[in-house]
C-alpha positions in Angstrom: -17.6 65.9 -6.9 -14.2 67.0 -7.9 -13.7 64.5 -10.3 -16.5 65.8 -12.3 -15.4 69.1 -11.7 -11.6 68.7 -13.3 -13.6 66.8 -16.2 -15.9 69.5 -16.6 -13.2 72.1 -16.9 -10.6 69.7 -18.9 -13.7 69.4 -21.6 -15.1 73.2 -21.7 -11.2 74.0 -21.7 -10.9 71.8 -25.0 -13.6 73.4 -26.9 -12.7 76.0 -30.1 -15.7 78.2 -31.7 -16.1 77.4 -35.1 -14.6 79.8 -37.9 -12.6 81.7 -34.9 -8.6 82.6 -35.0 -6.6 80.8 -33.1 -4.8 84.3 -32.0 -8.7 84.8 -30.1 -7.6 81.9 -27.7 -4.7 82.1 -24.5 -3.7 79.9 -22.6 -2.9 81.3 -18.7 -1.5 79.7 -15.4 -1.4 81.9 -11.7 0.1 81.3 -8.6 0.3 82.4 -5.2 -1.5 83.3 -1.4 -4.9 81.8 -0.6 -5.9 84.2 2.3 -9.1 83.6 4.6 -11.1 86.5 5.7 -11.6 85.4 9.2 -8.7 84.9 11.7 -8.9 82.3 14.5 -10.2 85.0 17.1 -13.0 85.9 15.1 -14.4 82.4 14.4 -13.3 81.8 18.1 -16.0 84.7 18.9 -18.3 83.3 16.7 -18.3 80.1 18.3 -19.1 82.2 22.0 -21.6 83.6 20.4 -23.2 80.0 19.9 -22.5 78.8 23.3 -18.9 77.1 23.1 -17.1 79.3 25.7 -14.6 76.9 26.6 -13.4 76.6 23.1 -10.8 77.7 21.3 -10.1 77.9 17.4 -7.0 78.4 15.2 -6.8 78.7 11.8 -3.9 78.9 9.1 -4.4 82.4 7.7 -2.5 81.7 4.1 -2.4 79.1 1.8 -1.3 78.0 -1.8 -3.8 79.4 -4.8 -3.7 78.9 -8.1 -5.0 78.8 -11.1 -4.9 77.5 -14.7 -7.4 79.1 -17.5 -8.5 79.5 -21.1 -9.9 83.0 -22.4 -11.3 83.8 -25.3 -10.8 87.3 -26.7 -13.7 88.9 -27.8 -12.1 92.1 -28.7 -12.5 95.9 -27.6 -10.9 94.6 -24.0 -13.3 92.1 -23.4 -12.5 88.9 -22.6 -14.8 85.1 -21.7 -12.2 82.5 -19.0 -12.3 79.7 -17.9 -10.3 77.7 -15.7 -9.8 75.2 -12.7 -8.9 76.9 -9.2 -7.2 76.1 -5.8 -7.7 78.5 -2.3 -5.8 75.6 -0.4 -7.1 74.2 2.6 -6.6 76.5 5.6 -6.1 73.9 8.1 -8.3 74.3 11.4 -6.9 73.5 15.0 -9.3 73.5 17.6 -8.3 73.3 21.3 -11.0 73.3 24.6 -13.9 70.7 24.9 -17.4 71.1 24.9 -20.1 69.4 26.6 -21.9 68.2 23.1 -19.1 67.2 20.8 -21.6 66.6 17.9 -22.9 70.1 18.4 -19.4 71.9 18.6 -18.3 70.3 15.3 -21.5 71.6 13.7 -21.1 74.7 15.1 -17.3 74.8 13.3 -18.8 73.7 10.4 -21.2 76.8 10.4 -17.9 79.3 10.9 -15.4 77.5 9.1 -14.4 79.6 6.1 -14.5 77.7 2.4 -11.4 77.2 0.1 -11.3 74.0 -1.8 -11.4 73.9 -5.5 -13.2 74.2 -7.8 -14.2 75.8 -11.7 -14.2 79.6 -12.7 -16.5 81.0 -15.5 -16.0 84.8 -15.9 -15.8 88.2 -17.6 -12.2 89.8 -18.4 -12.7 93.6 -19.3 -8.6 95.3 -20.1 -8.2 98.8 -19.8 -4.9 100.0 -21.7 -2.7 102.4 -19.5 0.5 102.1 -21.8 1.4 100.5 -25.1 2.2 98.0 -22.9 0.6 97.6 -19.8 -3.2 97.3 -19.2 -5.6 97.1 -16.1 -7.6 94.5 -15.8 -11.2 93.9 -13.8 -13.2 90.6 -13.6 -16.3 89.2 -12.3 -17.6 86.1 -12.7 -18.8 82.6 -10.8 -17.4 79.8 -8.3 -18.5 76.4 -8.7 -16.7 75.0 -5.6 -16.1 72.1 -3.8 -14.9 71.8 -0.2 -13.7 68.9 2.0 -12.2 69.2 5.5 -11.3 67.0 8.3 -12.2 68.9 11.8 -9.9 67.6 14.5 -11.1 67.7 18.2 -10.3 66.7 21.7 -13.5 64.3 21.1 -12.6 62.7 17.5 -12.4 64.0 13.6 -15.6 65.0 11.7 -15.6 65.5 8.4 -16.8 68.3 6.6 -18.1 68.7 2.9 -19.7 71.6 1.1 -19.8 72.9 -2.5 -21.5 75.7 -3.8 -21.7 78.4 -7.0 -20.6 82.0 -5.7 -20.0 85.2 -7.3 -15.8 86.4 -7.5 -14.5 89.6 -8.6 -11.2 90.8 -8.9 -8.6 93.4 -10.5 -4.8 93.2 -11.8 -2.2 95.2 -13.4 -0.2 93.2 -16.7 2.4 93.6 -19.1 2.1 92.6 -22.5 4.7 91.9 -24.9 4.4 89.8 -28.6 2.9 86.6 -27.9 3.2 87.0 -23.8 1.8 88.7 -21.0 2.6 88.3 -17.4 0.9 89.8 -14.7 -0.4 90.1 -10.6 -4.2 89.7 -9.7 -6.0 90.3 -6.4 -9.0 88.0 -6.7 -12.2 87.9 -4.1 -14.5 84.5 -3.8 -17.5 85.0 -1.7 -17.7 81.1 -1.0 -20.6 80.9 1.5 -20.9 84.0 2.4 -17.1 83.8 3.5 -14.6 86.3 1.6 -11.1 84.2 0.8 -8.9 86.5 -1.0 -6.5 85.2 -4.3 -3.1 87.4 -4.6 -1.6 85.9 -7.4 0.9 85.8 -10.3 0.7 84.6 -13.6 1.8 84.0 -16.9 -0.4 84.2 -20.5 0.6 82.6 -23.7 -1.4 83.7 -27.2 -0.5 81.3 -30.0 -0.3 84.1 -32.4 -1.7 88.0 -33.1 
């Protein structure tokens, strides 16, 4: 599925409106922390609460995000995006055994938080505070995709998922001629689970 995710998002991301400026289209690219919601105790107590008492689960807590985008300005602050995204993988450690090894990696697979990749579609709305700098909110939709190898005392399952969530998120950026650059706090509710994007980026417009 991520191949025909990156060619869906390559295509969209090459389309242009007929009869529309070229100074209504940017071009934007973010970086920075993938965070997961849940912390190794908690999915460690979610697994107790299932019946795996003599297990114990880990998780890396941070991870690499990013993002690269096309927006479309549609004027008055509001803004169309869309882009390809990365929450990392949040590598997963568990320790313990269990007496039903094809039941403990299902349970994982019911409290494992999603990252992955996949495509953004969403709504930009830019509040001015300064001639320069504006606040930013934006909501929109996850199409994801997720793939993880679970690693146990009793062999590797693999794990696959995808899905189409709801994000939202808010920033503060500084604009300047043909440039902006900026920081974003981003939240994906990917299966329920809330990974959190802190970001920065960079915005080109070809010309104003």
């Amino acid at each position: 599925m991520k191949k025909s995710l990156i060619a869906m998002a390559a295509a969209v991301g090459a389309l242009a409106l007929p009869g529309t400026a070229l100074a209504d289209w940017y071009i934007g690219a973010k970086g920075g922390l993938s965070i997961v919601e849940d912390t190794g105790g908690t999915l460690t107590r979610q697994l107790q609460d299932q019946g795996e008492n003599n297990v114990t689960l880990d998780i890396d807590s941070t991870d690499t995000a990013g993002t690269l985008f096309v927006g479309y300005d549609l004027g008055n602050g509001m803004a169309l995006e869309i882009g390809g995204f990365t929450l990392g993988d949040h590598d997963t450690t568990v320790t313990g055994t269990s007496s039903n090894p094809n039941a403990l990696a299902q349970r994982i697979a019911n409290v494992q938080p999603r990252t992955g990749d996949g495509i953004l579609l969403s709504t930009r709305i830019a509040t001015n505070f300064t001639r320069s700098f504006e606040g930013r909110m934006r909501v929109g939709f996850a199409i994801w995709d997720y793939e993880a190898d679970i690693v146990t005392s009793s062999g590797t399952f693999r794990l696959e998922d995808d899905g189409f969530d709801g994000m939202a998120g808010v920033g503060l950026w500084f604009k300047r001629g043909q440039f902006a650059v900026g920081a974003d706090f981003d939240i994906y509710n990917l299966n329920s689970d809330g990974t959190y994007a802190l970001t920065g980026g960079v915005e080109w417009y070809p010309q104003f």
